[in-house]
Rosetta silent file (secondary structure, phi, psi, omega in degrees, C-alpha in Angstrom):
SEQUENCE: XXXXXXXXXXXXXXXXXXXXXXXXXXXXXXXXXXXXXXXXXXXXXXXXXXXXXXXXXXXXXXXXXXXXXXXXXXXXXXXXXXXXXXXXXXXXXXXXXXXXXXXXXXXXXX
SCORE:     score description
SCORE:     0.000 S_00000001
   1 L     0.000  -39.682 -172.932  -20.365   22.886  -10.878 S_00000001
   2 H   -79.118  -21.466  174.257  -21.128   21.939   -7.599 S_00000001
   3 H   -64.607  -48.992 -173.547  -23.519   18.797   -8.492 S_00000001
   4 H   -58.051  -48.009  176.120  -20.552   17.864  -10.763 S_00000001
   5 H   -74.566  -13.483  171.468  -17.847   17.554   -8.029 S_00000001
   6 H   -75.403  -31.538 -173.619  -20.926   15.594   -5.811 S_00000001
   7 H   -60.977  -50.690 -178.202  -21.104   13.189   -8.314 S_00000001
   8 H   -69.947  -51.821 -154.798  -17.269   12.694   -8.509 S_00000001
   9 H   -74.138  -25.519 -155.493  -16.935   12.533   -4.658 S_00000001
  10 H  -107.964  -31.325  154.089  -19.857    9.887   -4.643 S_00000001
  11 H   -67.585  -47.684  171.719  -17.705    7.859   -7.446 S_00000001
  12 H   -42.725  -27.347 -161.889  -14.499    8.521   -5.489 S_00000001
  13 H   -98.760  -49.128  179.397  -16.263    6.603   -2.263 S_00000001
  14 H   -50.164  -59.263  179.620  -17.650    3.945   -4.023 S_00000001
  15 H   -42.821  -47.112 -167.791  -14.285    3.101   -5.300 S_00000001
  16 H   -63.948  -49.731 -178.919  -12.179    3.526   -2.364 S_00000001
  17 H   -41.269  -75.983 -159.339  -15.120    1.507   -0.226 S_00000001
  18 H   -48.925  -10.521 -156.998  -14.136   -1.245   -3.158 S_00000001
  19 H   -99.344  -96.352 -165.632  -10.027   -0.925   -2.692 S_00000001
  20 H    -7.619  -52.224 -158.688  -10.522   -1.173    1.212 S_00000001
  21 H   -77.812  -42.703 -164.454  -12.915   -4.299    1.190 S_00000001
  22 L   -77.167   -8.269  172.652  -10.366   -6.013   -1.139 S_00000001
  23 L   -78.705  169.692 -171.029   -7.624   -5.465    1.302 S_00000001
  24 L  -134.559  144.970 -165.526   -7.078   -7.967    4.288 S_00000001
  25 L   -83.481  -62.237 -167.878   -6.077   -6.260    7.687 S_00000001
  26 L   -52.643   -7.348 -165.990   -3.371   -8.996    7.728 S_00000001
  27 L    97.971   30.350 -151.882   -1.731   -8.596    4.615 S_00000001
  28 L  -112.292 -103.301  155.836   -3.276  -11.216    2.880 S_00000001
  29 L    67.540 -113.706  146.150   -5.949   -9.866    1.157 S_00000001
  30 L   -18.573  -70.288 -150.229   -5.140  -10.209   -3.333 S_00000001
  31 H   -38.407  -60.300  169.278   -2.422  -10.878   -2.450 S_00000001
  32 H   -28.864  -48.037  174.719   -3.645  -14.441   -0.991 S_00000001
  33 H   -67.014  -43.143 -158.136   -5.019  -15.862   -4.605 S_00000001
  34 L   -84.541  131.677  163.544   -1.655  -15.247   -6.028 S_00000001
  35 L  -102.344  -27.854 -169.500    1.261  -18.201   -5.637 S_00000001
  36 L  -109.019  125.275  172.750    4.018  -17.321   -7.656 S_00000001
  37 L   -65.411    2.576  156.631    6.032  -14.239   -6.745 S_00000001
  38 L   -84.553  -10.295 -176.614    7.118  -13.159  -10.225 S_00000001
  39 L   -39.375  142.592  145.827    3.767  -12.768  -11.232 S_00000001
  40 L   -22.585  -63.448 -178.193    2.602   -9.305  -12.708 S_00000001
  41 L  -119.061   83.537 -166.332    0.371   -9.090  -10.047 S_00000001
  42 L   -87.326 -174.326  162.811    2.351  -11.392   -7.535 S_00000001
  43 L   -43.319  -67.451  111.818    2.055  -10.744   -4.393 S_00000001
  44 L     9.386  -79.744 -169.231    4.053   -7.819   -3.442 S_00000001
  45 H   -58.964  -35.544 -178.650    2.790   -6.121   -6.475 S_00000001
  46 H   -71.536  -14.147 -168.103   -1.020   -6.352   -5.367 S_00000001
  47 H  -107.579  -36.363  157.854   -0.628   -5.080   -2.020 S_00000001
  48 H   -69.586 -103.976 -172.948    1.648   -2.031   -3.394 S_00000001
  49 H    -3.608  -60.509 -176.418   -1.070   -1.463   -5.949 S_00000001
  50 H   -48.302  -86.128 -170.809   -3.858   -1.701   -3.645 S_00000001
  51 H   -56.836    4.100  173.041   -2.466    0.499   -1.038 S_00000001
  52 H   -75.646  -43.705 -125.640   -1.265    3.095   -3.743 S_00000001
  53 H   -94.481  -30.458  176.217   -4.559    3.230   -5.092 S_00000001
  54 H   -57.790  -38.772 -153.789   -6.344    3.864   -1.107 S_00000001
  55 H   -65.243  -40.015 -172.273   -3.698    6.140   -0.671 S_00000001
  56 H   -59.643  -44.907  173.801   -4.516    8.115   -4.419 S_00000001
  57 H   -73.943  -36.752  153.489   -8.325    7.971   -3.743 S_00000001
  58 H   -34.810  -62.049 -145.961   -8.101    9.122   -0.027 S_00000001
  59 H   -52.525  -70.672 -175.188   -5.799   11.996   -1.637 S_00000001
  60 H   -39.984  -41.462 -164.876   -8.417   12.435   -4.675 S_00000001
  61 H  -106.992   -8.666  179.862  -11.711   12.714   -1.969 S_00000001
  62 H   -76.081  -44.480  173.962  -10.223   15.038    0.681 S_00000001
  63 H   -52.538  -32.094  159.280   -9.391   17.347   -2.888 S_00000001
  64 H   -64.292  -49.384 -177.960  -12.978   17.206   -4.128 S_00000001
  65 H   -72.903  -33.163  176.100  -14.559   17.881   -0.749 S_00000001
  66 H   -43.497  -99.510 -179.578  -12.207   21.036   -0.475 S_00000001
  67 H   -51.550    3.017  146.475  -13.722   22.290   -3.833 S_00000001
  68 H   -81.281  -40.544  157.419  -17.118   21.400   -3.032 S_00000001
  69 H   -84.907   -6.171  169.550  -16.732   23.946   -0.228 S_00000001
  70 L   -90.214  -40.029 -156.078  -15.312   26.606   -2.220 S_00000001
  71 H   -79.909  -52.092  160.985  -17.626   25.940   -5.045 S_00000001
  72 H    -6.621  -53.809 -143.826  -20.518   26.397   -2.217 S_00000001
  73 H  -121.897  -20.763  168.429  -19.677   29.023   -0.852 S_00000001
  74 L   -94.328    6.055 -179.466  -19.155   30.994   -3.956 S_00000001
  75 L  -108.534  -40.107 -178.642  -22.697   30.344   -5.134 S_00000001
  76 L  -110.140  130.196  172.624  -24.131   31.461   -2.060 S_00000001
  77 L  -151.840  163.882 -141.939  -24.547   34.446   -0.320 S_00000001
  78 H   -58.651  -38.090 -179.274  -25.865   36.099    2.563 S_00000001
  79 H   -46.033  -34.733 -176.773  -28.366   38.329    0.787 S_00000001
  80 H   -63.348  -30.567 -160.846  -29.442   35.387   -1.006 S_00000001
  81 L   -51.052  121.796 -171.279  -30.276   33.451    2.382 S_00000001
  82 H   -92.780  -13.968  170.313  -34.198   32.931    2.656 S_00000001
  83 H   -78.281  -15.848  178.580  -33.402   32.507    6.339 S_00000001
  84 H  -122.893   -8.738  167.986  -31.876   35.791    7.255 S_00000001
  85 H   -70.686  -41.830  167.987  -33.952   37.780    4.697 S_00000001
  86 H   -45.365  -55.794 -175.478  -36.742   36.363    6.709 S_00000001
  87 H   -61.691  -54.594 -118.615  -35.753   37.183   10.367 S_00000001
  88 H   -90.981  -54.459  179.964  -34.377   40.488    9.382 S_00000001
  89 H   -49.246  -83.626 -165.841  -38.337   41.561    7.300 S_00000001
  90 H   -27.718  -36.558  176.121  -40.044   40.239   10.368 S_00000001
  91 H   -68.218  -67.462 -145.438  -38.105   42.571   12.777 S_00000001
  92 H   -56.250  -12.332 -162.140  -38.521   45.484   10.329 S_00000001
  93 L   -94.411   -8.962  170.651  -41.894   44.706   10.136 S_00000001
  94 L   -86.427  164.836 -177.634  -43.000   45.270   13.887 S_00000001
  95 L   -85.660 -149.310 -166.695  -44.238   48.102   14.990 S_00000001
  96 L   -90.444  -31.898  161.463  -42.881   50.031   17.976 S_00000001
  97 L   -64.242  -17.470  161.149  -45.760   48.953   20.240 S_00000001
  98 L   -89.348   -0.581 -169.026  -45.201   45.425   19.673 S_00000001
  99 L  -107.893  -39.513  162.452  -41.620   46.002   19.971 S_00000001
 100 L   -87.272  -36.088 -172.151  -41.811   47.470   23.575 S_00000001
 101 L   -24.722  123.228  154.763  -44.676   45.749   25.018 S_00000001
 102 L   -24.352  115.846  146.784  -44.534   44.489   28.339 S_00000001
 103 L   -57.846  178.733 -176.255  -45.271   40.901   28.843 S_00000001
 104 L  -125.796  146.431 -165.149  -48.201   39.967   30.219 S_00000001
 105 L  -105.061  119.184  175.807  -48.714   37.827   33.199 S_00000001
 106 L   -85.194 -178.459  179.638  -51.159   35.319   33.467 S_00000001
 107 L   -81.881  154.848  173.594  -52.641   33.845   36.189 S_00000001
 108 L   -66.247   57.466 -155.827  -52.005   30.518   37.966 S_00000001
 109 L   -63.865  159.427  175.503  -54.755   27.884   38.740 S_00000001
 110 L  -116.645    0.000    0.000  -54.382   26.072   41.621 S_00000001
């Protein structure tokens, strides 16, 4: 499940990256090709369109990464962890003389 929502979130970005680049910081941006304002996709309409569709895909990739961490996190657990099974056998495994030892100090050259 979770490869399935990486997949979507990695479609979701490519898209949005594509909405974004077609927008123009000025307001231009579609819009700008278009001359006649009744058009279907006049002017007006492309820049509402556009900025629905950033808004819907923003929406769309914050919702996927949310359920990429739940889906995560519900696959994994601590017992499973090869990192804390590890520390925790290594402690159990010294003995008590290696567990108290002193350090030892070496000497200095000068």
């Amino acid at each position: 499940m979770y490869t399935f929502i990486v997949i979507l979130i990695l479609i979701v970005c490519v898209l949005l990256a594509l909405v974004v680049l077609v927008q123009n910081s000025k307001g231009g941006g579609l819009a700008a090709n278009f001359s006649a304002p009744t058009q279907v996709l006049g002017a007006r309409q492309s820049a509402d369109f556009v900025e629905k569709a950033t808004w819907w895909l923003a929406g769309i990739l914050v919702a996927l990464c949310l359920a990429a961490t739940v889906s995560i996190s519900g696959t994994h657990s601590a017992a499973t962890d090869p990192m804390k099974t590890e520390v925790t056998t290594t402690a159990n495994d010294l003995s008590p003389v290696q567990q108290s030892a002193a350090p030892v100090a070496t000497p200095v050259a000068e």
